[in-house]
C-alpha positions in Angstrom: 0.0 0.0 0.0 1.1 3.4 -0.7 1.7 5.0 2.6 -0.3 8.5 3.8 1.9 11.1 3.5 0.2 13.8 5.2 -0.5 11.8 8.4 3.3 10.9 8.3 4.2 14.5 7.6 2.1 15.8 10.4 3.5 13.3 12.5 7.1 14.7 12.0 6.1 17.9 11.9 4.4 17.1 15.7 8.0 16.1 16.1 9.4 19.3 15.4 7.1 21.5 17.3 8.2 19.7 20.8 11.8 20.6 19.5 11.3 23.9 18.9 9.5 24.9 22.3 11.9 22.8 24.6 14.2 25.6 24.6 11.3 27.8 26.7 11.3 25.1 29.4 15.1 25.0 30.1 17.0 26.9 33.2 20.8 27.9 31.9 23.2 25.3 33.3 27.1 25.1 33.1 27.4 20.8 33.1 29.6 19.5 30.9 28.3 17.0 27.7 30.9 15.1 25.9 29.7 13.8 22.7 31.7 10.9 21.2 31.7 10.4 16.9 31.2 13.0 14.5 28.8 11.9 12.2 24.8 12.8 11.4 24.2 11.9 15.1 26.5 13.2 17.2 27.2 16.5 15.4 24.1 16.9 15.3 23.2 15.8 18.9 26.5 18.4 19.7 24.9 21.4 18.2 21.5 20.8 19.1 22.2 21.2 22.5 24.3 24.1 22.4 21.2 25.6 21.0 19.0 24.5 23.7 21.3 25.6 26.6 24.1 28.2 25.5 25.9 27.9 28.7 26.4 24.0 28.5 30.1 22.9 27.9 29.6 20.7 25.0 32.9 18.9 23.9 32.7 16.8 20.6 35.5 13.9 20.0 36.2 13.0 16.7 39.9 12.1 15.2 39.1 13.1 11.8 39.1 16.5 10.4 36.6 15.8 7.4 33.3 13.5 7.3 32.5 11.6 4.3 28.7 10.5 3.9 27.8 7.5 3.8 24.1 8.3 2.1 24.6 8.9 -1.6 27.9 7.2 -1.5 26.2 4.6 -3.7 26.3 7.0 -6.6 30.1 7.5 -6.3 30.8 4.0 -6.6 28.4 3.8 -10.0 30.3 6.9 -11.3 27.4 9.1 -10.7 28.7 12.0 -8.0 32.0 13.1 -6.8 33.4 12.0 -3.4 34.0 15.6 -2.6 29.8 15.9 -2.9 29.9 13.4 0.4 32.4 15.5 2.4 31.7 17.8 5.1 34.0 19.6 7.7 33.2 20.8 11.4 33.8 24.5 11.2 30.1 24.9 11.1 29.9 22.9 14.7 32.6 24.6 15.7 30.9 28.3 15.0 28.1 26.9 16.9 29.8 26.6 20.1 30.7 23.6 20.4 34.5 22.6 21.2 36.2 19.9 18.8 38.4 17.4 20.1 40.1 16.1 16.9 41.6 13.4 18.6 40.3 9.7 19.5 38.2 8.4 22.7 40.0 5.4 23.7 38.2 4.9 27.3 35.2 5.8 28.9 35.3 5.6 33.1 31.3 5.6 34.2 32.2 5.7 38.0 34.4 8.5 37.1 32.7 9.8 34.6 35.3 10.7 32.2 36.1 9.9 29.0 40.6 9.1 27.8 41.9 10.6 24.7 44.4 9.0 22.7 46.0 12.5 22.9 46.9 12.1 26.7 44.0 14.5 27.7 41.4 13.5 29.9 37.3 14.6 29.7 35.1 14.8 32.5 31.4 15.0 32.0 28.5 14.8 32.9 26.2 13.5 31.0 28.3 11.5 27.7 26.8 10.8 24.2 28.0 8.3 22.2 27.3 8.2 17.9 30.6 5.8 17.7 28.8 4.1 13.7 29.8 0.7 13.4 32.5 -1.9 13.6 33.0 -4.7 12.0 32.8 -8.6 13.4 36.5 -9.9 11.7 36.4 -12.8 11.6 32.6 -14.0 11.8 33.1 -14.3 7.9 35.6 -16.6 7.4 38.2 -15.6 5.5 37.6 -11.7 5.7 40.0 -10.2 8.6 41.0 -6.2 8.5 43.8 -6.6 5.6 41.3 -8.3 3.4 39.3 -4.8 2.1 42.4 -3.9 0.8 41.8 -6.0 -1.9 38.1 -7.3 -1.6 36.4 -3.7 -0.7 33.3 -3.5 1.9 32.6 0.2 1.3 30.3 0.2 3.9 32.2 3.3 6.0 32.3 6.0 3.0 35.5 7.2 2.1 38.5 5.3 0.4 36.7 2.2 0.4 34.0 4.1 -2.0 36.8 5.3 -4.4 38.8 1.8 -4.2 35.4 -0.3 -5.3 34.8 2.5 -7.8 38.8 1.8 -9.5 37.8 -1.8 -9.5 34.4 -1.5 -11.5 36.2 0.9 -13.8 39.4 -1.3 -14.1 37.5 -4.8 -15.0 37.0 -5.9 -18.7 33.6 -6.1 -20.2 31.7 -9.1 -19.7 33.4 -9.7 -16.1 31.3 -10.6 -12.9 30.6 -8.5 -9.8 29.7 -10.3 -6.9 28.1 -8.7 -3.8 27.7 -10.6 -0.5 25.1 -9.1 2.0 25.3 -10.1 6.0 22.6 -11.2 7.9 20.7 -8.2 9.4 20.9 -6.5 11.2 23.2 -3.8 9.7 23.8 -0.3 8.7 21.0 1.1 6.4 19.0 -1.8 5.8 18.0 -1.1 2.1 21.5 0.1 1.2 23.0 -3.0 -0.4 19.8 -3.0 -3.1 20.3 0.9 -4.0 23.8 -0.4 -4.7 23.2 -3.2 -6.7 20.6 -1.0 -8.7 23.9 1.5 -9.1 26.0 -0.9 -9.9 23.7 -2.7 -12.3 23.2 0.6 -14.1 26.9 1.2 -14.5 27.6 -2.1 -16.1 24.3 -1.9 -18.4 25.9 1.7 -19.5 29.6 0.8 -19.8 30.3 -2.8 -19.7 27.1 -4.1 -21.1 28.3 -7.8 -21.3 29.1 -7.5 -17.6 26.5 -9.0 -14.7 26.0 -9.0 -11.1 25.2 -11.6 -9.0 23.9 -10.7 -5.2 24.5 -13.6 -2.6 21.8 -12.5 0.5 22.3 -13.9 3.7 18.8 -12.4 4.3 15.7 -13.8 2.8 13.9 -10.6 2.6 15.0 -7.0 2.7 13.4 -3.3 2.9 11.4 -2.1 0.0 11.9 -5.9 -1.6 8.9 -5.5 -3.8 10.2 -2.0 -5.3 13.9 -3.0 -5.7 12.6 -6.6 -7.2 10.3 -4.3 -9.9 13.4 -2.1 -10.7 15.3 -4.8 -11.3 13.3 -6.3 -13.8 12.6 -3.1 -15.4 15.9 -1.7 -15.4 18.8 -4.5 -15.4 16.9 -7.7 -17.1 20.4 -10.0 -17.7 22.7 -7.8 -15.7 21.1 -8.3 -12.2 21.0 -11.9 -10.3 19.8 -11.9 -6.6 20.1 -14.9 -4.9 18.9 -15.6 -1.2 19.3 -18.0 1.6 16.6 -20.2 -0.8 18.7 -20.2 -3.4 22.2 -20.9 -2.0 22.9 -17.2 -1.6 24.4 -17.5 1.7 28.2 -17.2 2.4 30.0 -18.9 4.5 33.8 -18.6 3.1 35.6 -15.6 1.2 39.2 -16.6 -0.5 40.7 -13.4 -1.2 43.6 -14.7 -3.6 41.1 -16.5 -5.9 38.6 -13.7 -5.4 36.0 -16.5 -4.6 33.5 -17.1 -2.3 31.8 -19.8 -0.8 28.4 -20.7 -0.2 27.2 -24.3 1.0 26.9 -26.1 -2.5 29.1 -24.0 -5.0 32.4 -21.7 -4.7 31.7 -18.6 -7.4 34.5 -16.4 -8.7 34.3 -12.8 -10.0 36.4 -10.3 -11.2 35.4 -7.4 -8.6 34.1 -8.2 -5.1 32.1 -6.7 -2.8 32.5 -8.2 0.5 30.0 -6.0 2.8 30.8 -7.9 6.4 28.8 -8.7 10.0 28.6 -5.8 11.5 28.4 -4.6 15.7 28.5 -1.1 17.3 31.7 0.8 16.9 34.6 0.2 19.4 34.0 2.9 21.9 30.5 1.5 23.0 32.8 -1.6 23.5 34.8 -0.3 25.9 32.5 2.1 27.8 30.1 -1.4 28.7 27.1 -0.3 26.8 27.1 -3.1 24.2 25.2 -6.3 25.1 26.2 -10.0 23.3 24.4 -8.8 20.1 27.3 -6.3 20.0 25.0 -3.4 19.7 23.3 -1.2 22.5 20.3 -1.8 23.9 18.4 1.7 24.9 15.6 3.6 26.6 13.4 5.3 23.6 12.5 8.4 25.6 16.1 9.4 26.3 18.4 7.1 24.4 20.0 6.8 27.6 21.5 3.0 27.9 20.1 0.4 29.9 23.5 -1.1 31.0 25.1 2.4 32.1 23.9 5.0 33.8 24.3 8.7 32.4 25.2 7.2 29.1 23.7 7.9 25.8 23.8 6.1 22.4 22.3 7.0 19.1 22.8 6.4 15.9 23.9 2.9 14.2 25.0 1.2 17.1 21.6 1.5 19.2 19.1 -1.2 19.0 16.4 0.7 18.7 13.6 -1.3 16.9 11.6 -1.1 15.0 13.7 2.4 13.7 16.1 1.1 11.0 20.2 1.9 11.1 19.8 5.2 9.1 21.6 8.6 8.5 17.4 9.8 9.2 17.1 8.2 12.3 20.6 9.3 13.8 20.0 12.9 13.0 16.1 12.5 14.5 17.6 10.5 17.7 20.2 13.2 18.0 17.4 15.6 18.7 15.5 13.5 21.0 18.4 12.5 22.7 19.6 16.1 22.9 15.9 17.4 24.4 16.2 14.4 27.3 19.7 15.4 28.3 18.3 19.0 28.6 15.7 18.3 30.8 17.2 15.4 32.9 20.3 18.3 33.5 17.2 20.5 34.7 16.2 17.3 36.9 13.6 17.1 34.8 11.8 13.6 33.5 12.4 12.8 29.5 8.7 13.0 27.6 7.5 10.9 25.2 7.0 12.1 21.7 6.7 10.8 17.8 9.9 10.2 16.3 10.0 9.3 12.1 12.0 8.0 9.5 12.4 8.2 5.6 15.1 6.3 3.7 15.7 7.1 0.0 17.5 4.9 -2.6 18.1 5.7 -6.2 17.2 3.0 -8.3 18.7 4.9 -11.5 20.4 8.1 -12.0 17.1 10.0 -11.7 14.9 7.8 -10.1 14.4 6.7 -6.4 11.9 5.0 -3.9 10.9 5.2 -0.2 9.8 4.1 3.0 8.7 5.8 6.1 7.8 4.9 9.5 6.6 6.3 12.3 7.2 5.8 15.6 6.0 6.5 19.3 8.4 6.3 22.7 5.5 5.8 24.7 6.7 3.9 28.6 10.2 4.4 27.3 9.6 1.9 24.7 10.0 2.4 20.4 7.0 0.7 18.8 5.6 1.5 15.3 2.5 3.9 15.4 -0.2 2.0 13.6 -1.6 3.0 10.2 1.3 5.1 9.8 4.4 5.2 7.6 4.5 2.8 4.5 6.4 2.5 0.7 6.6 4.1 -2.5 3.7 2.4 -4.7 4.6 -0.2 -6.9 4.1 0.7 -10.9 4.1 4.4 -10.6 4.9 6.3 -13.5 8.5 7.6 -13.9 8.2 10.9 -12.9 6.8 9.5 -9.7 10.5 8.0 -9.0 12.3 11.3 -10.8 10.0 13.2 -7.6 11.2 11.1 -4.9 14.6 11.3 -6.3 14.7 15.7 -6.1 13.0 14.9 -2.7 15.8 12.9 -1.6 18.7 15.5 -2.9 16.6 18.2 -0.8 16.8 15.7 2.1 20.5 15.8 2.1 20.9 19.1 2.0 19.0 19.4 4.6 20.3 17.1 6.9 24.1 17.9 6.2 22.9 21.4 7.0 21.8 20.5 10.4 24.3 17.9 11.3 27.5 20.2 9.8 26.1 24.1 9.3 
């Protein structure tokens, strides 16, 4: 079903009301919030709250100078957008206030409350965000340790990775193979391996037309299945194979040498591979105790404050924070939240529940692109889905249906880097 867009709409836009009037609630205070990984959520979560209470010493650690995007990174890899489109600094989160600790976080003390730099310095806070991404499990796929991208690219943290599994696709002859392997969920942006096998399907049908994909899915179904499935046909007839679990599609081996894999009943080789590995909460959540077996961190809705640690926030990637997907959306939405709940708990005040959103783009062509949204409430502390919201792009819709979504989804980024970076 095609989803209603204005009930979703005034859903978020409930959403941004509360933000905008929290400010008029808040007493001045002079705690100290250290906010740990410099991507859509925590640069976002960093100058939020410098906006919500100006005297608040809010300190954000992150080692590297510039952030590349991972959202649109997809079209880099297809030859479709520049890397320098994806990069962003923090001079904008800087003007805002906020001071930048370009170093890493190698230890977080909760009885202390501090947080250990690799540069010798030492934090103290009082409240402590964390928007660390993702890591990846080495190891769970045989075969695929941390000197194995170097030659089998994942691409799945934007930056040289994107460029090195662009050089490949551009390097290989005409009529080669392209293999993609996809991890069992959960991982980062659910629908993001489809968008770029769509990319990547279009590149080869443009410039190496005797070339073909082949997808090997750990997962028997994935997000906006039904959409991607009809582009495919559409769009790549003969240069697309998907193959699930079903179908022999899971991996259980990779041979970097032979660039092969290996599923249960066959071994395939391909000229360019794309090895996109398990995946867990990045390291820092690790070592500050928030992660729980699953590797990722497990979270109060209303607050995003952990429910291991005490005075501890996550956000982002790493959270488990069902049913709102792993998304550059939900980690800039979260950051808000998150960032309205430290405000009030530092004005020993209780977190409130509101209606929190999410819409995920993915180009299907150059000019085309599809969508989901969901809604969500954080009613008793708790994410749950609100019912009869949220929903997909409609299936058959006429092309300039898809060109719509696609402009919608350029403004989106705009937007969001905006916020996030200034």
């Amino acid at each position: 079903m095609m989803f209603n867009r204005r009930q979703a709409l005034s859903l978020i836009g409930a959403t941004s009301a509360i933000a905008a009037m929290a400010p008029l609630s808040f007493a001045q205070t002079n705690a100290k919030v250290v906010v740990i990984g410099g991507g859509f959520g925590g640069a976002s979560a960093a100058r939020y709250l410098k906006s919500l209470l100006p005297n608040l010493s809010v300190t954000l650690v992150e080692p590297n100078p510039v952030f590349t995007a991972c959202p649109f990174s997809n079209l880099v890899i297809a030859g479709l957008r520049g890397i320098e489109a994806q990069q962003m600094g923090y001079d904008g989160v800087a003007a805002s206030g906020v001071t930048l600790a370009q170093t890493r976080a190698i230890a977080v003390d909760p009885d202390q409350k501090t947080v250990s730099l690799e540069s010798g310095a030492t934090l103290q806070y009082d409240r402590l965000i964390l928007s660390p991404g993702i890591d990846f499990r080495w190891g769970a796929l045989d075969g695929y340790d941390e000197t194995t991208p170097d030659l089998l690219p994942h691409a799945w943290k934007a930056g040289p990775q994107t460029l090195l599994l662009r050089q490949q696709l551009e390097a290989m002859e005409d009529g080669g193979t392209v293999i993609m392997t996809v991890p069992a969920a959960p991982f980062r942006c659910p629908p993001g391996p489809y968008e770029r096998a769509s990319l990547i399907a279009h590149y080869l049908k443009t410039q190496k037309p005797s070339s073909k994909l082949l997808i090997l899915d750990s997962n028997s179904k994935f997000s906006k299945q039904p959409l991607f499935e009809e582009a495919w046909r559409t769009h790549y007839s003969g240069h697309l194979e998907w193959r699930g679990p079903s179908e022999d599609g899971r991996v259980s081996r990779v041979n970097a040498s032979e660039k092969s894999v290996e599923t249960d009943f066959e071994t395939h080789t391909g000229d360019v591979l794309n090895i996109i590995p398990p995946q867990k909460a990045g390291m820092i959540a690790d070592l500050a105790g928030v992660t729980d077996p699953t590797g990722w961190c497990p979270i109060y809705g209303d607050s995003f404050e952990s429910q291991l640690v005490p005075n501890i926030h996550v956000i982002g990637d790493a959270t488990i924070a069902t049913p709102m997907p792993k998304s550059a959306f939900s980690a800039n939405l979260q950051a808000k939240i998150c960032a309205i709940a430290v405000a009030r708990l530092l004005n020993d005040e209780a977190p409130e529940p509101t209606t929190l959103a999410n819409t995920c783009y993915s180009y299907i062509t150059p000019d085309q692109a599809i969508s989901v949204v969901g809604v969500y409430s954080n009613q008793n502390r708790t994410l749950a889905s609100v019912d009869g919201a949220g929903g997909i792009s409609p299936l058959n819709a006429e092309a300039f249906v898809r060109e719509t979504e696609a402009r919608q989804a350029n403004s989106w980024f705009d937007t969001i880097t905006q916020e996030a970076f200034g």
